[in-house]
N, C-alpha and C positions, 0 to 999 in steps of 0.2 A: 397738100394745101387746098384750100376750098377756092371755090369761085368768088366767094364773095373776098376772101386774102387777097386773090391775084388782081379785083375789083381795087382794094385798097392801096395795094404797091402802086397799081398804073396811075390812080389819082393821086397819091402822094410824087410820083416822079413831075408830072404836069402841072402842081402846084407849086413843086420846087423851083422851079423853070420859069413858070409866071408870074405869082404874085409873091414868093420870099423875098423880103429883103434881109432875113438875119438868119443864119443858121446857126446855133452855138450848143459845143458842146459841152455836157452836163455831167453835175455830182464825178461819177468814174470815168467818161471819154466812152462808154460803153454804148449809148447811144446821141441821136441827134433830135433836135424838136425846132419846128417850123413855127418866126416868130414875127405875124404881121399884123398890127394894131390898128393899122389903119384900112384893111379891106376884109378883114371878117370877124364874123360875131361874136366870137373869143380871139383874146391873142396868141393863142398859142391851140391850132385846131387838131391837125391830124400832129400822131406822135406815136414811134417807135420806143414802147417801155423798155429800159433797158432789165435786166435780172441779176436776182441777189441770191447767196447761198441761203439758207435759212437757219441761223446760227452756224455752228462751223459740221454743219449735215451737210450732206451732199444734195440735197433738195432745192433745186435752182424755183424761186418763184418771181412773179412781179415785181415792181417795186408797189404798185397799186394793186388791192384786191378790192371785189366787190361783196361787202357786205351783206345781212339779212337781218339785221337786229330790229328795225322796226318794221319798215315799211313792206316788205316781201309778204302777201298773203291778208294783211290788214291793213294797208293803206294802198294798195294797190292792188291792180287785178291781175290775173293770171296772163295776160296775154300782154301786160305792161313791162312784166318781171320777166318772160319768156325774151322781150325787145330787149330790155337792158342788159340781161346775160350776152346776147348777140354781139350790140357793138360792143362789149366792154370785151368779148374774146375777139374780136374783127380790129380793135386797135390795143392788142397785147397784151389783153390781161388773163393771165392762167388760172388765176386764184380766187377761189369762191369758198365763201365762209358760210356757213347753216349752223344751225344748232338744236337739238330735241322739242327746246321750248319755246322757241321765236314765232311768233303769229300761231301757238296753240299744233305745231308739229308741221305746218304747211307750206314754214320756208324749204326744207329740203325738201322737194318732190322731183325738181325738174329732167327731164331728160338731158342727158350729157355724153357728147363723145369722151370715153372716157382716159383714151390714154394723152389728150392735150390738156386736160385738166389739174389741177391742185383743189382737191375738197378738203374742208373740214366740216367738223362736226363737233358740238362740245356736250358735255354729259355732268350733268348734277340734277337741275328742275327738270322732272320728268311728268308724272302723273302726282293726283294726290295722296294715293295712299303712303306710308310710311317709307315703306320700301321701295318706292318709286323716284325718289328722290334721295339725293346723297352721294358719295363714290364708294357703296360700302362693293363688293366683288360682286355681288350678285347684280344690282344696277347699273355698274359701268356694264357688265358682259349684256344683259338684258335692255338697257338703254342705246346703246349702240346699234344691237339685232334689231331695235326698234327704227330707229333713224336711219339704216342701211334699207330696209322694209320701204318704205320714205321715200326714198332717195333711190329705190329702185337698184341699187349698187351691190355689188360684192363685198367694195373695199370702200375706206375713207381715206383719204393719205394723211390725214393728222385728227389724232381724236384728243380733244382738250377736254382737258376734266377744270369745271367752269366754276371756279372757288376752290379753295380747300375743304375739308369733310373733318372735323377737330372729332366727331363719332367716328371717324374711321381711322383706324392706324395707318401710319405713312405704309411699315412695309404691307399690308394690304392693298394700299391702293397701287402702288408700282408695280408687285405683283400683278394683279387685274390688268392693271396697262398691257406688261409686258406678255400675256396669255394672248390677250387681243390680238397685241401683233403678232405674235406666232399662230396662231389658229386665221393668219392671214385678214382679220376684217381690217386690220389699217395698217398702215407706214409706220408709222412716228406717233408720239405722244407730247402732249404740250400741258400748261397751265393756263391759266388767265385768272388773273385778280389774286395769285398769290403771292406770297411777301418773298422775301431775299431770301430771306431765313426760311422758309417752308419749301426755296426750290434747294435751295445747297444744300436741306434735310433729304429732300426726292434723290437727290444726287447720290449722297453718302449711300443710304441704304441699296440703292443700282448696284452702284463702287462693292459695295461691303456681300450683297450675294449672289452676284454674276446677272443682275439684271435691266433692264432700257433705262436708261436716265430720257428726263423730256429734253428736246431741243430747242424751245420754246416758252415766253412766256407772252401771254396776249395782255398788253395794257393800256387804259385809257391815257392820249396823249395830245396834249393839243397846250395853246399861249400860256393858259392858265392851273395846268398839271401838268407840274415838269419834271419834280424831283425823283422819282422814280425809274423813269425812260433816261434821264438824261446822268442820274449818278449813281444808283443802284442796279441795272439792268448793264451797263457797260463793263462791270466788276465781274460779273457771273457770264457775262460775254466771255469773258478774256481768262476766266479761272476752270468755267467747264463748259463752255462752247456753249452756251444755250441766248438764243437771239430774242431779238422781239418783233412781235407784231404789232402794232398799234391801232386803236381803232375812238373815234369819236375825235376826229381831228378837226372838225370846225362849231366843236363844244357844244353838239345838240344842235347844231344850226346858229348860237350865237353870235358868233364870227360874219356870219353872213351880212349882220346887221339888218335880219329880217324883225328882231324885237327894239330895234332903236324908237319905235313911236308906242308900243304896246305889244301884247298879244292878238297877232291874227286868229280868225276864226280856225281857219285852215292849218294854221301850224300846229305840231307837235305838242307844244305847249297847251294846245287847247283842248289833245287827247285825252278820254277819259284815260284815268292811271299815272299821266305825265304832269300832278298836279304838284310833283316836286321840282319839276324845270320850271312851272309858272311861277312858284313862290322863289326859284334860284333865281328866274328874269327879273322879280320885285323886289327884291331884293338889294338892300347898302349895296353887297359889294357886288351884286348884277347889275347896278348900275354904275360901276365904276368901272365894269369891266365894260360896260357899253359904250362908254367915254372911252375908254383908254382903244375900243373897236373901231371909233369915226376916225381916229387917227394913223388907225392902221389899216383903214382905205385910201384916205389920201397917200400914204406909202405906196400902198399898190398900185392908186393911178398916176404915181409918178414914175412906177415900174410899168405901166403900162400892162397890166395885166388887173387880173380879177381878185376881191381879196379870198376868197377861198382858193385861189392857187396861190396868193403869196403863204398862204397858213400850209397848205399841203406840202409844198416846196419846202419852207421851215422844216418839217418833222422828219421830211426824208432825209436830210442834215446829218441827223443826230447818226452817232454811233450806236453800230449793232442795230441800227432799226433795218429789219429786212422787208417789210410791205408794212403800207398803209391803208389801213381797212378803209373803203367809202362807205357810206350810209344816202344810199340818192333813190328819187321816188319820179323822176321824168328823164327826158333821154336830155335835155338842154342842159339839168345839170350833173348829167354824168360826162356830158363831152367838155363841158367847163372845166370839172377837175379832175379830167384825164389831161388839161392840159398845165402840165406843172412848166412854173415858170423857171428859164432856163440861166436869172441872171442872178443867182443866189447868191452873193459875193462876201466872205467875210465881214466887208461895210457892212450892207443891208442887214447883216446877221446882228451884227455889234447896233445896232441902232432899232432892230427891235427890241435888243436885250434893253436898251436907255431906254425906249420906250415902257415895256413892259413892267422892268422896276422890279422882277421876281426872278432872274436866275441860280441856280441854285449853284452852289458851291462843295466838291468834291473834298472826299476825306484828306486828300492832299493838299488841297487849297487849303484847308481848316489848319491845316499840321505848318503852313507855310507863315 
């Protein structure tokens, strides 16, 4: 344990002592979160993450991981992303996401102690030439060697292969997976952004010639994309063990209710490249989902909390969700929604669902 840990424990016990008035415990009983509205800058500051398997692997991570999809490398500076790695492993978080092409190869670079860590890494958009892109075997093995190169590392403990490849055959790509891991560059093999149907295809072929099934599927999940995480991804939990990751939980920042008056200069939105989140924010139903946003702040200040912790606390919820990707660019809002709010309560749940208006319905509700 570092000095800055045994730093963390001693201020966590003196603030328990002085200024908590609520301790309650959460989601599994597995941890505790300190929850006081009335004497500091978020309600819910320092917090002990508790850990999830990661589908039914043996790979314990966060509930919270720290993301790299925009901001790492291109909205921030090296020495901003070196701080947010810091406290995000100094208040519990194991879990750090990269990928080949995020900020142009520069999200993965950083230095890492690496046996307290969970990296990943994901592999499709590599370079431009043909071959540089894709899951065809040659890519994934040469896309990875690249990103480990990067990342300064040996191993990755989870390498996602980031789409499907409809150019490449499944048993190819499972194959390649499962080479990786044997020639030792990673753990586990994951998906992201692929269908039901394309991992229970990944599955079979493992099943069918002695080799890695993923454990994993990475999917966007937040108020407004639900049906996937919440009735697709629980089915393939429970038929071949494979979990989810989630990422993009406060919908590009819309949640935040940072475009309730327009697009700031500074936001996302106003990135070159990101000029399909401005047309999603001008948007009919960006603007209904903006509406249905102010109402689900007033929610949150009556839970006395922040609404991107009521949105992150939501997603934790869900079944089979094993971490929450963050997507944060300063340290105020990575300690914000490190602090998930503790009073989740079937109510609260059933009364965003009235709110929201979009739950989706399982194949056995349908049958019912």
């Amino acid at each position: 344990m570092s000095h800055h840990s045994g730093l963390f424990s001693a201020l966590l016990v003196i603030y328990t002592h002085q200024c908590a008035d609520e301790i309650s415990p959460v989601i599994d009983g597995v941890s505790k979160y300190i929850h006081n509205a009335n004497t500091c800058l978020f309600p819910c500051v320092f917090i002990l993450l508790f850990h999830r398997n990661l589908g039914k692997s043996g790979l314990r991570v966060s509930c919270l991981g720290l993301g790299t999809w925009v901001t790492f490398g291109s909205q921030i500076s090296d020495e901003m992303a070196e701080n947010l790695m810091t406290i995000a492993y100094e208040n519990g978080v194991n879990l750090f996401d990269t990928a080949e092409v995020y900020a142009s190869g520069r999200s993965d670079r950083q230095q890492l102690k690496r046996s307290s860590f969970v990296i990943t890494t994901k592999i499709y958009w590599g370079g431009q030439a043909e071959t540089e892109r894709g899951l065809s075997r040659k890519h994934i093995i040469e896309g990875l060697r690249g990103s480990l190169s990067r990342l300064q590392l040996d191993y990755v403990d989870i390498v996602f292969a980031n789409r499907n490849d409809v150019n490449s055959p499944m048993e190819e790509i499972v194959r390649a997976m499962t080479f990786v891991i044997n020639q030792g560059m990673a753990m586990y093999w994951g998906t992201s952004r692929w269908s039901a149907m394309e991992i229970m295809e990944a599955y079979s072929v493992a099943r069918q010639f002695n080799l890695i099934p993923p454990v994993c599927e990475q999917a966007e999940y937040h108020y407004f994309q639900r049906d996937k995480v919440e009735v697709q991804l629980p089915e393939l939990y429970h038929k071949i063990g494979v979990g989810a990751m989630t990422w993009s939980p406060l919908a590009c920042g819309l949640i935040t209710g940072k475009y309730s008056d327009g697009v700031p200069e500074c936001s996302r939105a106003a990135m070159k490249g990101y000029q399909w989140l401005k047309e999603r924010v001008n948007s009919e139903e960006g603007r209904r989902q903006l509406a249905k946003i102010k109402e689900l702040h007033l929610l949150a200040d009556r839970l006395a909390c922040t609404a991107a912790q009521l949105a992150i606390a939501w997603c934790l919820r869900s079944e089979g969700v094993s971490s929450v990707l963050l997507g944060v660019s300063n340290t105020d809002q990575l300690l914000e929604n490190l602090g998930i709010l503790s009073q989740m309560t079937p109510q609260t749940v059933a009364e965003i669902d009235a709110l929201l208006g979009n739950k989706p319905h399982s194949k056995k509700e349908s049958r019912a």
